[in-house]
N, C-alpha and C positions, 0 to 999 in steps of 0.2 A: 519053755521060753518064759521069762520071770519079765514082769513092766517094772521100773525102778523108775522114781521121781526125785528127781538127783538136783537137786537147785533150778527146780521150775520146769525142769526138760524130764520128756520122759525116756528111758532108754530103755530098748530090749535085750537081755541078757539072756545068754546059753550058758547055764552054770549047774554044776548041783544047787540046790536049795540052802544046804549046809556049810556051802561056802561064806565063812567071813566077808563079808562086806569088805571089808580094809580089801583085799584080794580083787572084789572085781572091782572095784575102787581104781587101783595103780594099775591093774594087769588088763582088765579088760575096758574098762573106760579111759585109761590114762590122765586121769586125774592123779597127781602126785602129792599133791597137798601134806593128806596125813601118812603119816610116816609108820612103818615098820617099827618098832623100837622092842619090846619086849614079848609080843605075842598073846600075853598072860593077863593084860586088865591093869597092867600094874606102872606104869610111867607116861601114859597120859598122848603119848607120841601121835597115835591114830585118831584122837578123837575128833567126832563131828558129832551135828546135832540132826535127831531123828526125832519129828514133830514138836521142836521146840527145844529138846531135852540135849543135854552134854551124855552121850554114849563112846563106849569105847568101839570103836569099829574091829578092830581086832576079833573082839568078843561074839557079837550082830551075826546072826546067818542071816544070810538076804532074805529067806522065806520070812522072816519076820518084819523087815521092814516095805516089803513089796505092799502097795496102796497106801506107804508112809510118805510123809515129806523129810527127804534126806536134803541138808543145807552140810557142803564143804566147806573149804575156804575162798576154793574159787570161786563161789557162790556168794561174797560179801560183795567186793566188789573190784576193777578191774586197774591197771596201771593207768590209765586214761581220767577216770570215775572212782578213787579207792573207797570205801565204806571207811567210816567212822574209826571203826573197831584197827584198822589198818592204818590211817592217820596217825593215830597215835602208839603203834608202835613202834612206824619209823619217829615221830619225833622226839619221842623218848629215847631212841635205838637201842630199843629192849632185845635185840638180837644179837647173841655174840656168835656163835654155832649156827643158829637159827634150828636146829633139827626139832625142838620141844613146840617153837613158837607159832605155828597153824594148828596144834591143840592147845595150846593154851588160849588163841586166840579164840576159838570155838567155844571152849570151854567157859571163857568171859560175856559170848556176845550171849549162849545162853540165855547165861545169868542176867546179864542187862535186858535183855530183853523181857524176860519173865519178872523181872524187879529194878526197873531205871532209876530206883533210889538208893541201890544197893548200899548198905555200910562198908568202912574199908572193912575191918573186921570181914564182912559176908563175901565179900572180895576175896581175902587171905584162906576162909573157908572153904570156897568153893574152887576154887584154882588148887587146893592141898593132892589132888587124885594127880595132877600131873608134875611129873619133874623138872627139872632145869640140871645137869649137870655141869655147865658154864658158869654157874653162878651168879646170872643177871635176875637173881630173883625182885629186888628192890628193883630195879628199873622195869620190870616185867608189870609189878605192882603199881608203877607210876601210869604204865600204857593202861594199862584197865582204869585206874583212877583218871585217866586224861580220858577216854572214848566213853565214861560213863559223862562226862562235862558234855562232850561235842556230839554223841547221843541226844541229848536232851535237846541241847542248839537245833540242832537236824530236825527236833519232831515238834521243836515250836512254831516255824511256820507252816508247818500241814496242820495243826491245830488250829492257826488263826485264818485258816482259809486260805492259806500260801502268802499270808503278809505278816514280816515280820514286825 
């Protein structure tokens, strides 16, 4: 039995050790978020962030990230309550497919997270590991460039003591 810290919550998992994370991810927690897409580290589809970091789940045996903090997608934030990072992909409607876009979204809060001045340039850099076969890459671009703005907005008033 493996403890998994899966966006705040802890879950206990009957799994081999060796199991891809993406695996008990969709199959055994039903989280659906990240997506199947290649298997091999190589199109971005699966990722989340494990203690901060853009990982490819696919890749992750859970024995590695068991006493990690694993953040999905469902884990930004909810239809009710969206995170940042979600605002502005619907209002860019950086989704044409949507199958890339809960890694690429991960794969941005990251980085915003780790660097909320990020340049676009560090933006274009770091988003490069996953694909978009749709072609919404420039609207994709604008979502990150927009959630690094309303990022910032969001962390101004916890800064000033909750007054903006």
């Amino acid at each position: 039995m493996m403890k998994l810290d899966i966006n705040g919550a802890i879950h206990e998992v009957e799994a081999d050790p060796s199991t891809p994370l993406l695996y008990v991810l969709r199959n055994d927690l039903e989280m659906n978020g990240a997506k199947f897409g290649c298997g091999l580290g190589q199109c971005g589809a699966c990722t989340v962030m494990v203690d901060g970091k853009a990982v490819f789940s696919c890749l992750v045996p859970i024995m590695l990230v068991e006493g990690r903090k694993v953040k999905t997608v469902e884990g930004l934030g909810t239809i009710d309550d969206p995170a940042p990072m979600q605002i502005a992909f619907i209002e860019e409607q950086a989704a044409q497919c949507g199958y890339c876009i809960p890694g690429m979204m991960m794969r941005a809060q990251a980085l915003l997270e780790s660097r909320p001045d990020a340049s676009d340039a560090e933006i274009r850099t770091a988003l490069e590991p996953n694909l978009c076969r749709c072609g919404t890459h420039m609207r994709i671009l604008r979502a990150v460039q927009r959630a690094r703005e309303l990022m910032k907005t969001a962390a101004a008033p916890a800064a000033n003591g909750g007054k903006a």
